[in-house]
N, C-alpha and C positions, 0 to 999 in steps of 0.2 A: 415845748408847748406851755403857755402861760391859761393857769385854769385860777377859774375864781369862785370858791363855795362856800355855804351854809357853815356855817362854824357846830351848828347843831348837828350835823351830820356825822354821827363816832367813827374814830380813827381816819377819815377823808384825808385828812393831811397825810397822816402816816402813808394808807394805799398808795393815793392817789401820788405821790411823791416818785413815783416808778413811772411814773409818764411825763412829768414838767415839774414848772414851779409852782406851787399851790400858793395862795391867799385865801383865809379863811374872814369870813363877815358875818355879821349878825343878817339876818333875810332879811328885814326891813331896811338895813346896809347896803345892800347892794343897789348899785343906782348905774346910770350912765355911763357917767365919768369913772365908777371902780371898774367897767370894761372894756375901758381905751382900748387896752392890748392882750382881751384875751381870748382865747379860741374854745374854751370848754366853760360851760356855766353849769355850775351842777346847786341844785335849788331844794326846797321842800315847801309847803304850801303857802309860806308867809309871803312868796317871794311872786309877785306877778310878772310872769313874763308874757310881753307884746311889744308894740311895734314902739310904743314910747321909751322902753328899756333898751330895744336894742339896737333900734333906728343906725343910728352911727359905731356900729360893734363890729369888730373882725369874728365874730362870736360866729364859731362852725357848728357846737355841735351843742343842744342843751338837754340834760337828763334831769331828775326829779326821781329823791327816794322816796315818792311816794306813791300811794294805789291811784290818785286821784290826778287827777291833770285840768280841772275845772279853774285851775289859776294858770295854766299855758293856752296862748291862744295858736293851737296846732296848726291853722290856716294861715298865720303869719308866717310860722315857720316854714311848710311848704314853700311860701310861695319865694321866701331866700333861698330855698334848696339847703334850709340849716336842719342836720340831722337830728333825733329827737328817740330818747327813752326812759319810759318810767318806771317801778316796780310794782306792777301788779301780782296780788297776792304774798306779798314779801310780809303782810302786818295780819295777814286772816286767821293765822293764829292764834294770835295777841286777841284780835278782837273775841273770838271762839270763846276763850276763856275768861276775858271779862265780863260777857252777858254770862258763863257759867257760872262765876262768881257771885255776880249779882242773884242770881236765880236760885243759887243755895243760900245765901244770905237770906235774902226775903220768904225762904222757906224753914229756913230755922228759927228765925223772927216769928212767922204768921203760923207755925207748926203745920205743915201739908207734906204729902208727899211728891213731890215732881212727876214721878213715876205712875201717878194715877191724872198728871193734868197733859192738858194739849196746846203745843204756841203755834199759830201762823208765823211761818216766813217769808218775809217779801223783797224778793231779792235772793238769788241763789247760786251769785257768781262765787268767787276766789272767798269771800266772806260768807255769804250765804250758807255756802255747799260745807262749809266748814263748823261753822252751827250748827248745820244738821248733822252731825256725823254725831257732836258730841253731844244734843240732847237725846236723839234715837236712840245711844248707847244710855242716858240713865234712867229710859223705859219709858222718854214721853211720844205723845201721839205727835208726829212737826206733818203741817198741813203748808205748801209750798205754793208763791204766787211770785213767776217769773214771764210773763207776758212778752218779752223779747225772745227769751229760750223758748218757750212753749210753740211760738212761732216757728223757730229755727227747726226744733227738734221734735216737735209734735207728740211731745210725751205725756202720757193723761196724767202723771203724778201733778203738774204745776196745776196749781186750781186755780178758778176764777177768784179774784179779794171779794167777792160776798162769804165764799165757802170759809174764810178764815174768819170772820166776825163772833164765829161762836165759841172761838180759840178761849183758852185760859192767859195766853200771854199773845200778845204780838209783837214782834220784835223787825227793825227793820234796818234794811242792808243794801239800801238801793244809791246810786250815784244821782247826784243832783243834777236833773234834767229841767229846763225852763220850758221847752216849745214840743210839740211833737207828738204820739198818740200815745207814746208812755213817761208821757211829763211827771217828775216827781214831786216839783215843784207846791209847796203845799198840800202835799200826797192825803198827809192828815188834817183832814179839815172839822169841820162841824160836822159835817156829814156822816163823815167817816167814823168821828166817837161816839156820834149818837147811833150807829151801826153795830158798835160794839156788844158783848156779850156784856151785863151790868158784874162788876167787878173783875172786869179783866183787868190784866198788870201791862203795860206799855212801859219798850223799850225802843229806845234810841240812837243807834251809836254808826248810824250813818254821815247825813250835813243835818243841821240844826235847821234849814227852808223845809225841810223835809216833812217837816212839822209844824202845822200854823201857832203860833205860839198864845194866843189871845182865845182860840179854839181849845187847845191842852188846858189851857188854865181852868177853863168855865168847866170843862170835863173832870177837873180834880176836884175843883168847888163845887161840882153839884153832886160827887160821891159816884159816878160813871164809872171811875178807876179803884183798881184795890191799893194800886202801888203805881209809880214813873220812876222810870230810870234813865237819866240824859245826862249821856258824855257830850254831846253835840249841841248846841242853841243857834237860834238864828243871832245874827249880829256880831257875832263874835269880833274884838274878844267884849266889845260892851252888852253886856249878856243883861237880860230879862231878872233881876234881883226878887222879884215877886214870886217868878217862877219857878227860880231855883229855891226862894223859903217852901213851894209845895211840894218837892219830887222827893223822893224816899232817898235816892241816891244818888247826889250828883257830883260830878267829876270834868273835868277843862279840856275836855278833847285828848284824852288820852289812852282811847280803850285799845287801839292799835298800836300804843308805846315802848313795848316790849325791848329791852335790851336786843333780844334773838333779831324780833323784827327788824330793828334798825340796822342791827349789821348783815341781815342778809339783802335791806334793800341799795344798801351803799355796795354791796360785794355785785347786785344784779344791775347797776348802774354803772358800776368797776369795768366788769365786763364787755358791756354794751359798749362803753368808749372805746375797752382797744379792740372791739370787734368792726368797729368806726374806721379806726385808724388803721388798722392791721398789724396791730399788737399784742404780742402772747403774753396774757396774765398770768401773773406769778401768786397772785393772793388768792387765799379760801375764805370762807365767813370764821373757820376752826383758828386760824389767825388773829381772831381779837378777839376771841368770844373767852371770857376768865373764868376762873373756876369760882361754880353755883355756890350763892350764899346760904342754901338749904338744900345738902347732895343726896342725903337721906333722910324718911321715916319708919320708923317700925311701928307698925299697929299692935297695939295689946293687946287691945279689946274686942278681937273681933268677931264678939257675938250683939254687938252693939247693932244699930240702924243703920246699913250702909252710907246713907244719903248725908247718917248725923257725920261718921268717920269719914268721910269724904268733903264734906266744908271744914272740918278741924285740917286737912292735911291742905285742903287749898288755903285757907287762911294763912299757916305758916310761907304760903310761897306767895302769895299774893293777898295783900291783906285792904280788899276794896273800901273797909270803913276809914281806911287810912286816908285813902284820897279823897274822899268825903268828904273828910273833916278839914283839911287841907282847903279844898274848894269853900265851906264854909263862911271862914275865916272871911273872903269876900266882902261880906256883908258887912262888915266892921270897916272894911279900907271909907277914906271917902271919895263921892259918886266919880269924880274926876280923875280918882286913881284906881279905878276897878277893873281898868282894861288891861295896865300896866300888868295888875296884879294877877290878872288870869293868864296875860303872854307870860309873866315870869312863873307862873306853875308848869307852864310847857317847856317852857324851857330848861328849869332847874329840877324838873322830872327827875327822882330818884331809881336808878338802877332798877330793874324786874326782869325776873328771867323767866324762861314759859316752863311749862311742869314735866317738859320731855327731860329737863333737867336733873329730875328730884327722883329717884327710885324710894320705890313703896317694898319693904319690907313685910313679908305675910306667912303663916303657917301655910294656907290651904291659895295656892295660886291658882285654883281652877275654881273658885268661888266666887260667889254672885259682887261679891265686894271687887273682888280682882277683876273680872269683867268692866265694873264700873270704874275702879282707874285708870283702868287702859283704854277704855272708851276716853274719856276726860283728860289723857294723852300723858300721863304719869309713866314709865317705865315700870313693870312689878316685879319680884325676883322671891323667890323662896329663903327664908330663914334658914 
């Protein structure tokens, strides 16, 4: 079989090399012509596939390491009868821990304790549910608005989005929807922040439409917010430069970036093909994942603030001012090369491992701290 993939996709070549001949391309690379003769397309979100990309393709079968498929037009595919999977929930992780990130940062900054504030969640799939796990664990109050689930499952936990307005944070997790009765599409509007609780912190690490951008702005200029946090903007990659001078902390669409995430969404896409094909996979994600650049911490101090020892130990594994600054840097490129400059932050994304990696060294491992790391998905282990 002749496959043609994402070059951003880790190890792809190496796996996928157990089923055909691999070519690997930049996503904006792939065009027509590079799939004269291939039968497996394996993409990630740069990469639009439809009827103009494949029109003339021997192309059977096409996956995507990603949660999101709002760049495959699934209706086309049907209707070739060309097979199709993507990895949902393979980055929920990734993303878990970088609202966690942000959310101790801006609490060690602003000095509060998390544990005594409350976020809405909107959005409670593969990312959402994952959110919740780990702020519940560091004692905040998570107030849930899933309007598709709610339906499905009829569970009084999902609240109505009025109930979350009086949130300390909101934070949001929802797939870009344009039509329909739970359209996402500009989900945050005027409306919406002047709804809000005065000084709540909004987060972002959904799509960037998700958020009306000319609406956030007047919400941060007129002091409505304490704090913004956007991984996501609308436009990408030629992003809102004004907007990103007001947000406390912003980063290029990378909150799902996680080293972990990527190979487990290329290993759930691995799979999918030769379950396609009727092929016995031979690879794990344990195949290419390396050994963690931070294997261990030991806590010394542990009569300190939990909340403070627990951003010191995620810093070391994930250091979010880092990307920050990174993203920054932007504002210097000039206007014509700012899009470049934000594809090539995505792309040249440094290594990040998730924290299931990192064991926490501790005297007392039935302590409120140890609680709170293993919420936060740290591994703990007794000294």
């Amino acid at each position: 079989m002749n496959i043609v993939a994402d070059e951003n996709i880790p190890f792809v070549k190496k796996c996928f090399e157990s089923l055909g001949s691999v070519t690997t391309l930049a996503g904006n690379e792939i065009t027509p012509e590079t799939l004269a003769q291939a039968d497996i397309l394996l993409v990630r979100s740069v990469t639009k596939v439809n009827q103009q990309l494949l029109h003339d393709s021997p192309v059977k079968f096409v996956a995507t390491a990603t949660i999101g498929t709002d760049h495959i037009d699934l209706d086309y595919l049907r209707s070739r009868n060309i097979g199709f999977a993507a990895a949902p929930g393979s980055n929920a992780n990734s993303v878990a821990e970088y609202v966690t990130a942000a959310m101790l940062k801006l609490a060690q900054r602003d000095n509060y304790r998390l544990a005594e504030k409350s976020v809405g969640i909107i959005g409670v799939g593969n990312v959402g549910s994952n959110v919740t796990a780990k702020l519940s664990g560091l004692g905040m109050t998570t107030i849930l608005n899933d309007p598709p689930l709610q339906r499905k499952s009829n569970d009084p936990n999902y609240r109505p989005l009025a109930e979350l307005f009086d949130a300390d944070f909101i934070t949001l997790h929802t797939p870009l929807t344009r039509q329909g009765p739970d359209k996402t599409f500009h989900l945050a509007d005027a409306d919406f922040f002047n709804s809000l609780k005065p000084g709540c912190t909004f987060i972002n690490t959904s799509r960037g439409a998700v958020a009306e951008t000319d609406a956030l702005k007047k919400a941060i200029a007129d002091g409505c917010l304490a704090a913004a946090v956007l991984d996501v903007w609308e436009d990408e990659p030629d992003i809102d430069i004004e907007l990103l001078k007001m947000t406390d902390i912003a980063t290029p669409h990378i909150a799902g970036y996680s080293f972990d995430g990527k190979v487990i969404g290329m290993i759930m896409i691995y799979k999918a093909v030769c379950k396609h094909f009727a092929v016995e996979p031979t690879h794990t994600a344990a195949d290419f994942l390396p050994v963690p650049r931070v294997k261990q911490i030991q806590i010394k101090n542990e009569s300190a603030p939990p909340q403070q020892l627990l951003h010191q130990a995620v810093k070391q594994v994930y250091d979010i001012t880092a990307d920050d600054a990174r993203m920054r840097k932007i504002i210097d490129e000039p206007a014509d090369g700012r899009g470049k400059y934000f594809t090539a932050l995505r792309k040249n994304y440094p290594q990040r491992r998730e924290f299931q990696n990192t064991e926490i060294i501790l005297d007392d491992i039935n302590s409120e701290l140890a609680l709170k790391f293993k919420a936060t998905g740290f591994k703990v282990n007794q000294k």
